[in-house]
Z-matrix of the N, CA and C atoms (Angstrom, degrees):
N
C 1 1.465
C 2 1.528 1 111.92
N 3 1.250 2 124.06 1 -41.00
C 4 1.339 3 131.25 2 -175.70
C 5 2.073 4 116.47 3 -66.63
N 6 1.708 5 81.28 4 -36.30
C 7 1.650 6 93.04 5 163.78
C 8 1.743 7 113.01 6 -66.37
N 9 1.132 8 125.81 7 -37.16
C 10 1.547 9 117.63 8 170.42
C 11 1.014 10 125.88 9 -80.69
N 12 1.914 11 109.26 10 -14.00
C 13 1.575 12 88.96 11 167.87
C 14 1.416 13 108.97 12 -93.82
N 15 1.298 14 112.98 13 -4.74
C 16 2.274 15 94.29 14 176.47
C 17 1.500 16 97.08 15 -57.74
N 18 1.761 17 106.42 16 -53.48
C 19 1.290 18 120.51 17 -166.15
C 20 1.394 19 110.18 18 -57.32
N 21 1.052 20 156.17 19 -25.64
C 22 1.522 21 150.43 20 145.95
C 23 1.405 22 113.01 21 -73.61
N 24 1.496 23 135.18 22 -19.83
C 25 1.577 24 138.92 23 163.08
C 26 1.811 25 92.63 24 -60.41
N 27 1.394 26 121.00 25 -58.17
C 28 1.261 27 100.20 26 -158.99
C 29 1.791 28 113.61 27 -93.62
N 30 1.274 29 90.47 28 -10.22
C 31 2.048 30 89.21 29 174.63
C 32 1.862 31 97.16 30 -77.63
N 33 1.760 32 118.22 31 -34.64
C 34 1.665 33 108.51 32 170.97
C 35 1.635 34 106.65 33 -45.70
N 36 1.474 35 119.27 34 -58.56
C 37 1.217 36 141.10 35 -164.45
C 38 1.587 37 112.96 36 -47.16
N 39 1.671 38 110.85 37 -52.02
C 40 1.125 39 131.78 38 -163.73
C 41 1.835 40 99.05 39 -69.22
N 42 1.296 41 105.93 40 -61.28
C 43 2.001 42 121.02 41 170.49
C 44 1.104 43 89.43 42 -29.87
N 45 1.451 44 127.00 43 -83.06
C 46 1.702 45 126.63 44 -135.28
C 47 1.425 46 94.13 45 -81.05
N 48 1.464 47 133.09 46 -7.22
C 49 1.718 48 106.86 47 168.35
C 50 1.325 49 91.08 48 -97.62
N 51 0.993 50 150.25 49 -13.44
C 52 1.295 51 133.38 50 156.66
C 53 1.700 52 118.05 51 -75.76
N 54 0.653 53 131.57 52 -46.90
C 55 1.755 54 115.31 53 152.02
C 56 1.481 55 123.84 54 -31.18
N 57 1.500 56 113.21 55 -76.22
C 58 1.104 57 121.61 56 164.01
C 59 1.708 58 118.92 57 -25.07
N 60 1.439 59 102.26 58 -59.78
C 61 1.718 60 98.25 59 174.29
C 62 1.337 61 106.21 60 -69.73
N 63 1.171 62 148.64 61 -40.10
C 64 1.328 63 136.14 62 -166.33
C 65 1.618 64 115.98 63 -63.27
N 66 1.768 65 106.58 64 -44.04
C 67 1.448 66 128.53 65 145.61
C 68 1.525 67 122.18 66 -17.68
N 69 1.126 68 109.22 67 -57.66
C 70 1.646 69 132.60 68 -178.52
C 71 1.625 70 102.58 69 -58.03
N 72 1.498 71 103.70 70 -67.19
C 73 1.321 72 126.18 71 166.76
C 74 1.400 73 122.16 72 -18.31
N 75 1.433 74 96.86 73 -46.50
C 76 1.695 75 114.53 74 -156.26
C 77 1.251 76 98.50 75 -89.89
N 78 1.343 77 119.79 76 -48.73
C 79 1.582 78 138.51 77 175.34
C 80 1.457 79 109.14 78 -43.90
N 81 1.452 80 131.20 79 -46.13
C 82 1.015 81 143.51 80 -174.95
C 83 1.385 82 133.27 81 -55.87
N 84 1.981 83 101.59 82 -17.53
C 85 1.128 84 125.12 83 175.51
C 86 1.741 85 111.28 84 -94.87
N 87 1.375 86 101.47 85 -3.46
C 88 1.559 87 89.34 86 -154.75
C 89 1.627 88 116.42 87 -74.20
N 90 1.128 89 124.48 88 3.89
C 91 1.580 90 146.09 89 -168.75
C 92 1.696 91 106.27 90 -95.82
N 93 2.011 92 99.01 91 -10.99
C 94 1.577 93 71.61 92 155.82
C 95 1.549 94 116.56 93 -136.54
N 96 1.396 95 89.38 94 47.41
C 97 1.621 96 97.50 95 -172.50
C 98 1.893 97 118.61 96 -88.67
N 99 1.480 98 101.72 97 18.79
C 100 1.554 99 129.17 98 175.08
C 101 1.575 100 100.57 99 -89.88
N 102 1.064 101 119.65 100 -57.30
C 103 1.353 102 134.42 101 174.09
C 104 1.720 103 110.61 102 -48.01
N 105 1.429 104 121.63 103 -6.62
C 106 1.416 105 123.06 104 169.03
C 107 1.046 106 100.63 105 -166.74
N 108 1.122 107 123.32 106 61.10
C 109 2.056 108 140.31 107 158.08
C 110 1.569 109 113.83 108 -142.21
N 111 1.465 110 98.62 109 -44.25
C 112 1.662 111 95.57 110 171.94
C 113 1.069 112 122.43 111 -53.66
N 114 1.355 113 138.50 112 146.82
C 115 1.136 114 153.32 113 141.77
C 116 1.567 115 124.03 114 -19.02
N 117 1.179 116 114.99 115 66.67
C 118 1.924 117 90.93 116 -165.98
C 119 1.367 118 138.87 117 -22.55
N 120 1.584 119 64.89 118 -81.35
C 121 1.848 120 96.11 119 -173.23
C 122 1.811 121 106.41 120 -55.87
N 123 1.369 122 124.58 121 -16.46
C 124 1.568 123 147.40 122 142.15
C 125 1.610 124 112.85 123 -18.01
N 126 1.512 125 86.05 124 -87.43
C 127 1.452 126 112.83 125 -166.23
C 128 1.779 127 110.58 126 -57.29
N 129 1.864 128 101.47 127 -42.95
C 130 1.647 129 107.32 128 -166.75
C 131 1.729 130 98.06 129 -69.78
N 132 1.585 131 110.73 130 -37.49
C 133 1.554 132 105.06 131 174.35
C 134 1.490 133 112.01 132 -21.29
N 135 1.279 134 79.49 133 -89.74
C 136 1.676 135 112.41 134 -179.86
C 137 1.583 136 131.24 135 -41.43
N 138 1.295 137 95.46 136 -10.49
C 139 1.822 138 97.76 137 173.59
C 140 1.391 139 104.94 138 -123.62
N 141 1.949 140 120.62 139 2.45
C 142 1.414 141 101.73 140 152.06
C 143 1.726 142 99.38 141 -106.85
N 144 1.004 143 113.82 142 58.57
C 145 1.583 144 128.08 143 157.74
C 146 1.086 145 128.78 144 -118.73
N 147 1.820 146 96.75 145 -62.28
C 148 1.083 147 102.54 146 -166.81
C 149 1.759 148 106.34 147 -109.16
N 150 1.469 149 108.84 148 -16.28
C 151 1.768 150 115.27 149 -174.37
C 152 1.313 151 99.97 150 89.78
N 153 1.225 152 139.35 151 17.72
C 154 1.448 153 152.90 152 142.61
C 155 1.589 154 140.13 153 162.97
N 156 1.485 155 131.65 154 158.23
C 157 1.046 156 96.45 155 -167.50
C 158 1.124 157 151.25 156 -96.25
N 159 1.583 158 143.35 157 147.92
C 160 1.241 159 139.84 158 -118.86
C 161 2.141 160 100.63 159 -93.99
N 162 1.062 161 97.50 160 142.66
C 163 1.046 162 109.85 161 161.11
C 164 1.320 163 143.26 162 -61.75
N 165 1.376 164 153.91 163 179.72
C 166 1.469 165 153.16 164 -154.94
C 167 1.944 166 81.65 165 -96.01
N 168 1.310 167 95.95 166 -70.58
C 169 1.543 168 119.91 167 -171.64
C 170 1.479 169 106.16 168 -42.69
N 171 1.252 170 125.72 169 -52.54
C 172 1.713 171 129.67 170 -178.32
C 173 1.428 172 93.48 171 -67.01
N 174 1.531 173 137.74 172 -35.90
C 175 1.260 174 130.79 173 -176.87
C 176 1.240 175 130.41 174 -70.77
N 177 1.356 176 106.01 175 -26.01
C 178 1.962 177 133.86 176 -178.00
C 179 0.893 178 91.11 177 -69.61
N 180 1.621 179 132.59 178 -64.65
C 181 1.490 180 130.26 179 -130.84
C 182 1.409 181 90.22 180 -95.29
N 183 1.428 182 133.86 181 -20.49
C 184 1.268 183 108.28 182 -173.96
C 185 2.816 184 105.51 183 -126.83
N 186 1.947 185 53.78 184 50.97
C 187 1.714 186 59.80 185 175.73
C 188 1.522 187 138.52 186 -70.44
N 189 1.332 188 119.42 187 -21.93
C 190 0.895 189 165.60 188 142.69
C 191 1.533 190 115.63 189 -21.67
N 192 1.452 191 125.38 190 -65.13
C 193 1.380 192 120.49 191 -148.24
C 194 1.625 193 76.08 192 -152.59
N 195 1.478 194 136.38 193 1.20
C 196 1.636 195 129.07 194 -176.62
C 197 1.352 196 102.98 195 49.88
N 198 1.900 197 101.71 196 146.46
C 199 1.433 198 133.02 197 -168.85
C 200 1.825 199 91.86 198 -48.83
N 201 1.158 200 103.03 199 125.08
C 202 1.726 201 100.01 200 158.07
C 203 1.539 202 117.91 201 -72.71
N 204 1.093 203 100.22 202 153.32
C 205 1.971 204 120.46 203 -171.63
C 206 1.546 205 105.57 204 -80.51
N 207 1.788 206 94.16 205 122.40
C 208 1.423 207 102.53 206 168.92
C 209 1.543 208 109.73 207 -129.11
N 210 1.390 209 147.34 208 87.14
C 211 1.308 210 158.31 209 -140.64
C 212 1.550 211 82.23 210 -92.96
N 213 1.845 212 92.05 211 114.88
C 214 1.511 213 98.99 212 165.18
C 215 1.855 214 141.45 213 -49.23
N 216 1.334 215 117.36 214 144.42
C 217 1.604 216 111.52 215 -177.79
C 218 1.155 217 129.78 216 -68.81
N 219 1.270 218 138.81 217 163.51
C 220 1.313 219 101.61 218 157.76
C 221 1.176 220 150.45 219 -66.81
N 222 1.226 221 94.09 220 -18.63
C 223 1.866 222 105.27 221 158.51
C 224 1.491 223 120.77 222 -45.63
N 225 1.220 224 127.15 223 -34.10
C 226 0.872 225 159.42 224 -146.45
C 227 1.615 226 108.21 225 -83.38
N 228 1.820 227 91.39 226 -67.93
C 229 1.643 228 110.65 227 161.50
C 230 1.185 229 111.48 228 -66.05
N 231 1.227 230 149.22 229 -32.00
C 232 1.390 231 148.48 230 132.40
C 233 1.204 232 124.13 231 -5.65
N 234 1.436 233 119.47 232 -69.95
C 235 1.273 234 128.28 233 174.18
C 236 1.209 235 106.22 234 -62.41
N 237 1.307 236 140.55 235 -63.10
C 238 1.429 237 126.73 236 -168.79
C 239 1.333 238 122.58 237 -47.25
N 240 1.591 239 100.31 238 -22.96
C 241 1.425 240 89.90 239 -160.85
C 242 1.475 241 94.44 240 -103.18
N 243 1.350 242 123.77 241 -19.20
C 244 1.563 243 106.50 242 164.21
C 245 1.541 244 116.27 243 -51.87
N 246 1.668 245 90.87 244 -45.25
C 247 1.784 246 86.29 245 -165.69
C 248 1.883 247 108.86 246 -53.29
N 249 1.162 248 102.86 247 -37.24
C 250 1.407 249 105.04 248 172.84
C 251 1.772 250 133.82 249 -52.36
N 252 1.335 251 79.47 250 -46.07
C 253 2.186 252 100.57 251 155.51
C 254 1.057 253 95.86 252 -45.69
N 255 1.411 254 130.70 253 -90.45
C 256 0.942 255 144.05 254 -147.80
C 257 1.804 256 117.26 255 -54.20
N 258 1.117 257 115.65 256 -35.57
C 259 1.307 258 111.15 257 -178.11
C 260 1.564 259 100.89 258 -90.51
N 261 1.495 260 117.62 259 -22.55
C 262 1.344 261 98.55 260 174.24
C 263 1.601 262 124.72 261 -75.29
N 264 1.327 263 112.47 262 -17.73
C 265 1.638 264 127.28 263 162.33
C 266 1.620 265 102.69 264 -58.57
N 267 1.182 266 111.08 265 -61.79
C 268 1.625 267 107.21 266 -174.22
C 269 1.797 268 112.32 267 -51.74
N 270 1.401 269 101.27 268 -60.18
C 271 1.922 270 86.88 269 -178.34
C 272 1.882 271 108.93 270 -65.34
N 273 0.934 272 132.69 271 -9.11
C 274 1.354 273 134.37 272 163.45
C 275 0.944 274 104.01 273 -65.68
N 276 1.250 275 150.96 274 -5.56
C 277 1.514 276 155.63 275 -165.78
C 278 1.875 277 95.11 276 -111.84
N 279 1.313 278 114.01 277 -35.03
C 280 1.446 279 106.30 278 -179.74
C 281 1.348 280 137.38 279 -41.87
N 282 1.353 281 140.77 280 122.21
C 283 1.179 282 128.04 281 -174.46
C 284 1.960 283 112.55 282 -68.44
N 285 1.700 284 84.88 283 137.28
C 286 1.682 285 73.58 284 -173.56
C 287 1.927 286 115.65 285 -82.56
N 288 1.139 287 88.91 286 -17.40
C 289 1.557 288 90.21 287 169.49
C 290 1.493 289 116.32 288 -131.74
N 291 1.396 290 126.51 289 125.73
C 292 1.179 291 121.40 290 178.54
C 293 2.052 292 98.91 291 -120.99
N 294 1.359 293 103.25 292 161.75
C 295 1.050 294 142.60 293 -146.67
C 296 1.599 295 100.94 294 -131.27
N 297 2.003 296 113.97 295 106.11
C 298 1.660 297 113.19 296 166.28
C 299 1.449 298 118.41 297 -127.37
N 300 1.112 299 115.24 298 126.78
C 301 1.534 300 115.84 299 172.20
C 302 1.786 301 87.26 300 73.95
N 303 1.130 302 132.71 301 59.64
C 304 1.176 303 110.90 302 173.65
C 305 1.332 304 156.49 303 66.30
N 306 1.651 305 103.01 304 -26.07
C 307 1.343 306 108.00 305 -149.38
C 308 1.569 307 90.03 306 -158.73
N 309 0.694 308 154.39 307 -4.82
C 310 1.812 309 165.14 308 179.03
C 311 1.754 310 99.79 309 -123.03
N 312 1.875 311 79.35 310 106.74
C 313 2.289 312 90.82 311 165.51
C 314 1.320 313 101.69 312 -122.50
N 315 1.308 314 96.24 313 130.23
C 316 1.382 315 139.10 314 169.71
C 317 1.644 316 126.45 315 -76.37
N 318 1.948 317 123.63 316 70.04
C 319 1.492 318 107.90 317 -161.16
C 320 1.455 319 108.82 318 -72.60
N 321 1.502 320 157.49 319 134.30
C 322 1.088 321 123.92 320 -174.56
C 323 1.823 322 86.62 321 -133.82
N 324 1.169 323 121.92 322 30.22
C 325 1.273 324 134.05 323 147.46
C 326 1.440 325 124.95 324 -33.75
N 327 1.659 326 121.24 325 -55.75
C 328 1.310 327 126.88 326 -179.89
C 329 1.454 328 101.51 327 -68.19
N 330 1.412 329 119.67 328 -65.17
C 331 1.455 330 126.46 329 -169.96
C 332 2.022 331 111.00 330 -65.32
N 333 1.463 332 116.55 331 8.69
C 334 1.377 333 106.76 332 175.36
C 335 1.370 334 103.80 333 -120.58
N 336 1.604 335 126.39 334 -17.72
C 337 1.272 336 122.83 335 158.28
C 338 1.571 337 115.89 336 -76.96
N 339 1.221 338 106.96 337 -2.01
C 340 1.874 339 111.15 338 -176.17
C 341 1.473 340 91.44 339 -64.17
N 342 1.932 341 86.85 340 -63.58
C 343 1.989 342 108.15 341 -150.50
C 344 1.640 343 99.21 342 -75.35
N 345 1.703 344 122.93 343 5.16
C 346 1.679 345 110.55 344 176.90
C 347 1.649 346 95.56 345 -95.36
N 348 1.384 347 113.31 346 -5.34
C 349 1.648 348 120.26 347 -165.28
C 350 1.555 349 96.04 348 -79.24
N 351 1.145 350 101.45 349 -60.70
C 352 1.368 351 127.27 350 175.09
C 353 1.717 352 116.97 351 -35.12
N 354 1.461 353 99.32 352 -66.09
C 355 1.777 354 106.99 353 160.51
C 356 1.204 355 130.41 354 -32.09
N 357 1.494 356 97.50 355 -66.29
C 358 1.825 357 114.63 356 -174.88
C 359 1.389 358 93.91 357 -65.20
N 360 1.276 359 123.13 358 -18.86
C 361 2.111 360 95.46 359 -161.87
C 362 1.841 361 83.05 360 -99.09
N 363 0.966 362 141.56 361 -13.19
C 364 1.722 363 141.29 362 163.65
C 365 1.514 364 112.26 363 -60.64
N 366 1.473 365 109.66 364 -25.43
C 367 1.468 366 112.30 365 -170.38
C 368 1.639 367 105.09 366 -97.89
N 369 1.541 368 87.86 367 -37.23
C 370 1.682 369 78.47 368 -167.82
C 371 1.553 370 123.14 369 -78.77
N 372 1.789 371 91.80 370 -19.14
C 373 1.843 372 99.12 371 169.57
C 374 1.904 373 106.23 372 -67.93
N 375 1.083 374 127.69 373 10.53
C 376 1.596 375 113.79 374 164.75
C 377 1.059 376 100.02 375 -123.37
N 378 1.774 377 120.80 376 -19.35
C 379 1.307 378 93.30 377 153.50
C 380 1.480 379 134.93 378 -49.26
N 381 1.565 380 106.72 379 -74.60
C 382 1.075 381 122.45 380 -164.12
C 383 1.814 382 128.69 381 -60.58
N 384 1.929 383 92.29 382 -2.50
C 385 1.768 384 108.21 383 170.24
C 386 1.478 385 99.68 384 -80.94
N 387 1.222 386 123.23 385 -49.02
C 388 1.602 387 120.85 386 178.00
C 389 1.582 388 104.44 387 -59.03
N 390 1.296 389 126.75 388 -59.10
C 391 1.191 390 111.58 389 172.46
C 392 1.470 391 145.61 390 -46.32
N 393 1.707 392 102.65 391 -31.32
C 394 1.971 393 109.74 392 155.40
C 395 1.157 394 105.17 393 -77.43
N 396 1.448 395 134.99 394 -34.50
C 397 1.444 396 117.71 395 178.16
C 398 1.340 397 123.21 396 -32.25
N 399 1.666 398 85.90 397 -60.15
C 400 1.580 399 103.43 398 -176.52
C 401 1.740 400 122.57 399 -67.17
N 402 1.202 401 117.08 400 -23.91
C 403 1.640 402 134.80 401 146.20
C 404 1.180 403 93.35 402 -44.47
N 405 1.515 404 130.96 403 -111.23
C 406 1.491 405 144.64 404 -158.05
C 407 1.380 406 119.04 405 -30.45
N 408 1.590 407 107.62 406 -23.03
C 409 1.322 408 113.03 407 -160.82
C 410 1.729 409 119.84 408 -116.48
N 411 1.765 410 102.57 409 13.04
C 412 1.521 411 86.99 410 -155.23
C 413 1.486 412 100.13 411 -95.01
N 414 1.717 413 122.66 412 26.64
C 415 1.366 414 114.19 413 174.42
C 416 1.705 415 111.38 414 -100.94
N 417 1.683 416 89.53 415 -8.84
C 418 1.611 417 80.38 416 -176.60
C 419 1.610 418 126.10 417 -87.98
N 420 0.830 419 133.53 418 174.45
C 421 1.690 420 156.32 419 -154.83
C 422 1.679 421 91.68 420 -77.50
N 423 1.076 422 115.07 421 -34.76
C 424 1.932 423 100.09 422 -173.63
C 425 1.377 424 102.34 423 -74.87
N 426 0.979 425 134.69 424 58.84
C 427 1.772 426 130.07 425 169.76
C 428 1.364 427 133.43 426 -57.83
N 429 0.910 428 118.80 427 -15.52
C 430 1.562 429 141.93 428 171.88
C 431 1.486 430 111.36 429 -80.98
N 432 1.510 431 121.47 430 -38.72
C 433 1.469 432 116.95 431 -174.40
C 434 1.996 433 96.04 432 -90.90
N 435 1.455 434 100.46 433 -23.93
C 436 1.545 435 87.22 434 175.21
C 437 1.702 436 103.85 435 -70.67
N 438 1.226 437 112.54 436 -52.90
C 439 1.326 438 104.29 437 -167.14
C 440 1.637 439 118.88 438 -44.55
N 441 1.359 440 118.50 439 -49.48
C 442 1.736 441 122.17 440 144.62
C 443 0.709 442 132.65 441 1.03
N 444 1.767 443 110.86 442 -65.47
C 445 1.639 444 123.53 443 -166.73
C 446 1.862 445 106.59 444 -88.88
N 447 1.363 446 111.35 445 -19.18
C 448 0.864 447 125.91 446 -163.45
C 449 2.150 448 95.03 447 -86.76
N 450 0.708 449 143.16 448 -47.35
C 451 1.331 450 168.26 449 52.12
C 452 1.696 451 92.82 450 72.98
N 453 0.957 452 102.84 451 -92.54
C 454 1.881 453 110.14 452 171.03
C 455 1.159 454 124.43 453 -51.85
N 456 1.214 455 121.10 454 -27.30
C 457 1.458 456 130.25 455 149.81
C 458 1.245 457 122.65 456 -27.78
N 459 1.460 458 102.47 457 -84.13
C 460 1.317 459 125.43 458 144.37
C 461 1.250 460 127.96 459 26.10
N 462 1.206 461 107.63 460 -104.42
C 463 1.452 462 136.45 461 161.10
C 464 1.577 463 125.95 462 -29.92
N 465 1.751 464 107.23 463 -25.10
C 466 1.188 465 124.34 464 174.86
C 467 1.433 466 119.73 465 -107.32
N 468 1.448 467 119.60 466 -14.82
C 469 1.859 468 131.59 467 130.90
C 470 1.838 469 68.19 468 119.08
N 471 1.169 470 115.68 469 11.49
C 472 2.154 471 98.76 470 160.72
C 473 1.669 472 125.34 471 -72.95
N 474 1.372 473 106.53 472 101.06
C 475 1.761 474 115.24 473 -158.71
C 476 1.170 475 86.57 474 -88.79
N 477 1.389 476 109.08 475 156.38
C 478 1.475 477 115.51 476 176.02
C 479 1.300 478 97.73 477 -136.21
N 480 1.796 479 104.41 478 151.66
C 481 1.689 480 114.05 479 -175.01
C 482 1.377 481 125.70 480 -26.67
N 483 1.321 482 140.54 481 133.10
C 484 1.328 483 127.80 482 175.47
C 485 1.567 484 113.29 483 -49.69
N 486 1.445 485 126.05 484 -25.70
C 487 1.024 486 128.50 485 -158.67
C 488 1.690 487 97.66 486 -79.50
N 489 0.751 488 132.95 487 -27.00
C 490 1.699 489 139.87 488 -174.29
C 491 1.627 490 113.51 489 -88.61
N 492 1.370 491 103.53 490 -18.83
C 493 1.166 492 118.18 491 164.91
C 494 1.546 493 115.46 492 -66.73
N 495 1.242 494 118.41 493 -54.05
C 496 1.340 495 131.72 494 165.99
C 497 1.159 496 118.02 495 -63.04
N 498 1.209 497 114.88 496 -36.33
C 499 2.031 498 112.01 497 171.51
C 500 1.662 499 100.58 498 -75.57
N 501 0.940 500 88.21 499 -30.86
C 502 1.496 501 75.02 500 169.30
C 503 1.784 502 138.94 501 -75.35
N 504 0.982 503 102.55 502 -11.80
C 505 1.643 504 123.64 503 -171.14
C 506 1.807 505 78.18 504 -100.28
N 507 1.102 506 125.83 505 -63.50
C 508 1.634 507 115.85 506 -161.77
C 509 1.431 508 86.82 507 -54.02
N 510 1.281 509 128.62 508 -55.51
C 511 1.895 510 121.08 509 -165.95
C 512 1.275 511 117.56 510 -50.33
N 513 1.676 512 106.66 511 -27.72
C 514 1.678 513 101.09 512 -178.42
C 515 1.481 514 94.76 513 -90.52
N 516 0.814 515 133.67 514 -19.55
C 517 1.784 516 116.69 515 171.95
C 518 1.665 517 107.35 516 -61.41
N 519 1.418 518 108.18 517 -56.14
C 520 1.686 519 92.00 518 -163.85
C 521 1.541 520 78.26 519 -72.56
N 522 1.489 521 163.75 520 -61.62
C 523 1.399 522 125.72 521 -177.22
C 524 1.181 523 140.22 522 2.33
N 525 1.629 524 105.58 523 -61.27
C 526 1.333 525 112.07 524 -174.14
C 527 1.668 526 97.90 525 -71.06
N 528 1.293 527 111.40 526 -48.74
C 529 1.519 528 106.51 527 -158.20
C 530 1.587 529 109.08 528 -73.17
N 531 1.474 530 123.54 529 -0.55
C 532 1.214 531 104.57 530 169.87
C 533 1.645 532 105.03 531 -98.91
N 534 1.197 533 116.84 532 -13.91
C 535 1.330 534 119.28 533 170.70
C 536 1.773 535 111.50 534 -66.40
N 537 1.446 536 129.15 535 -27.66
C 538 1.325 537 125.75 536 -170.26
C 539 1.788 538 95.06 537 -90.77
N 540 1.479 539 108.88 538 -22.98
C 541 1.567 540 111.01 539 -166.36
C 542 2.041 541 98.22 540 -81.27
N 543 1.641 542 103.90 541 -20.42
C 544 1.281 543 74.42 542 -169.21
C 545 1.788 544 89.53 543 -106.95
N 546 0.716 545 136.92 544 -7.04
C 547 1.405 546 132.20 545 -166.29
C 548 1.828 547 108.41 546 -114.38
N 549 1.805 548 100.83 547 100.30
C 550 1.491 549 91.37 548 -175.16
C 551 1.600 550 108.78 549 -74.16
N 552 1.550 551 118.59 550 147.41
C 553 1.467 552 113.83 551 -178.75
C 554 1.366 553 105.13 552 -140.06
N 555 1.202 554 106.37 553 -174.54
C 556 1.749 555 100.01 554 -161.87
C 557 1.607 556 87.91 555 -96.51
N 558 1.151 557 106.46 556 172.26
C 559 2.009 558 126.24 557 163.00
C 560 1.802 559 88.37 558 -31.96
N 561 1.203 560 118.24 559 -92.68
C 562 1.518 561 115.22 560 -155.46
C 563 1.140 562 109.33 561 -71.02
N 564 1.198 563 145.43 562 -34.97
C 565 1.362 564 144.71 563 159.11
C 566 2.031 565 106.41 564 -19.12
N 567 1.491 566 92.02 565 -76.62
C 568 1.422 567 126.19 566 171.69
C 569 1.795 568 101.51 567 -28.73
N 570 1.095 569 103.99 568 -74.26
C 571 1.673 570 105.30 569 177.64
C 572 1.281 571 124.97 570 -85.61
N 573 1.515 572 132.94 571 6.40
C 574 1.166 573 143.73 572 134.65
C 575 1.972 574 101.97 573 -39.14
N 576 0.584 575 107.46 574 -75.02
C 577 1.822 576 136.21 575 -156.76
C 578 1.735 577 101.46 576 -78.98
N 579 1.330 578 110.90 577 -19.75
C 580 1.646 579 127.98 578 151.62
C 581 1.527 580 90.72 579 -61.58
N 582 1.107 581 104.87 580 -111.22
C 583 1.197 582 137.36 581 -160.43
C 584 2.028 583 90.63 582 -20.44
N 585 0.769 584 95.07 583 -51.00
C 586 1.928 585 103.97 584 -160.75
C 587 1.846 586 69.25 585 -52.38
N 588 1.228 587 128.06 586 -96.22
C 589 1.577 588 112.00 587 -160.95
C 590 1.421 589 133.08 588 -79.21
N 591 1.505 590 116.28 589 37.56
C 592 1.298 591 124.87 590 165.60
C 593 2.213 592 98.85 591 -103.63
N 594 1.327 593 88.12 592 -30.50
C 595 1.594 594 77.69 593 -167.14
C 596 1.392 595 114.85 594 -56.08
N 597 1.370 596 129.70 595 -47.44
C 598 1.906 597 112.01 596 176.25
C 599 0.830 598 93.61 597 -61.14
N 600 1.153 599 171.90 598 -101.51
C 601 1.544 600 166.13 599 -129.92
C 602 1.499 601 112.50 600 -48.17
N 603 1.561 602 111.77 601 -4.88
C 604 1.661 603 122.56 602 173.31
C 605 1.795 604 112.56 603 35.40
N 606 1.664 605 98.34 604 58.50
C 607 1.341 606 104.06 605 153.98
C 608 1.690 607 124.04 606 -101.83
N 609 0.895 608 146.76 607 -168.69
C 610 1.207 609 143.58 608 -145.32
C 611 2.019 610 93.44 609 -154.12
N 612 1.374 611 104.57 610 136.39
C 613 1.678 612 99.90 611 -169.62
C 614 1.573 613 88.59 612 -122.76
N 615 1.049 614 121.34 613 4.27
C 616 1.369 615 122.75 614 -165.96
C 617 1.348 616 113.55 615 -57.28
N 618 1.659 617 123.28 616 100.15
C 619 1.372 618 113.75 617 165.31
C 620 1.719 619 96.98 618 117.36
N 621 1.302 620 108.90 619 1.57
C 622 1.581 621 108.25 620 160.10
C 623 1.111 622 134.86 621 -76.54
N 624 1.593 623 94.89 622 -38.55
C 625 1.739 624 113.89 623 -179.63
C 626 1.748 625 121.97 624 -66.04
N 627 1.795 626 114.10 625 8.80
C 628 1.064 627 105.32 626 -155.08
C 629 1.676 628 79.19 627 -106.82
């Protein structure tokens, strides 16, 4: 009898450090359980309002007359969406099977393709607002902040229609030309500021300036 109870003292013993570690395990995830509790469609409001979301304290103090509107930068959209890179690199790093006390496996395969699902669709909704922006927007006069966003895109391999590509090249032409229409400049001034946007376009000015 004394032999079955070590032997059930240490198989009790053996469970609860294996609980306990699995516990640990579980705990380990809990930092990204914001990333699928928040409110989305909440949170995205509120950070193309305000450029992020507002606090109890920013809400008190301006209870009265409500937080005034500050529509995030692109820096801004930048950051989010790194931070979003970035954590989706880190759980890609997760082991898909771990191993406790030997004898207890852990698949966490289903639950790390859930929370990478989860990531990418956080990233791609700021993607894909900069990307209609830049649709909706490529007739207007700010051409320089499209070219930016367009630019940052980029970098994140989000292609946009060929056709916007081309509205876009026509937008930086009347650019320039409303920039020469509103700003009188001298002869060299004038072809200074030529020249500055003929050169990627690898034309040659040689023999104008005379």
């Amino acid at each position: 009898m004394a032999d079955l109870a070590d032997m059930r003292h240490e198989l009790m013993g053996r469970v609860q450090a294996v609980v306990t570690a699995c516990c640990d395990y579980r705990s380990a995830f809990d930092h990204y359980s914001y990333l699928y509790g928040e409110d989305r469609r909440e949170f995205f409001r509120q950070f193309l309002l305000y450029g992020h979301i507002l606090t109890a304290a920013e809400i008190e103090a301006h209870a009265e007359n409500g937080v005034p509107e500050s529509p995030p930068t692109l820096q801004q959209f930048r950051e989010q969406i790194d931070s979003y890179e970035k954590i989706y690199e880190e759980v890609n790093r997760i082991e898909p099977i771990s191993i406790f006390q030997s004898w207890m496996k852990v698949d966490a395969r289903p639950f790390k393709a859930s929370l990478l699902n989860v990531i990418k669709w956080w990233s791609l909704v700021f993607k894909q607002h900069l990307m209609d922006h830049v649709m909706h927007s490529v007739t207007d006069a700010m051409f320089e902040p499209l070219k930016q966003t367009v630019e940052l895109l980029k970098t994140y391999e989000q292609e946009l229609p060929e056709e916007v590509y081309k509205q876009l090249e026509v937008g930086e032409n009347l650019w320039w030309t409303r920039r020469f229409a509103k700003q009188p400049m001298s002869k060299s001034v004038s072809l200074r500021a030529l020249q500055e946007y003929l050169r990627p376009h690898s034309l040659s000015l040689e023999g104008l300036s005379g």
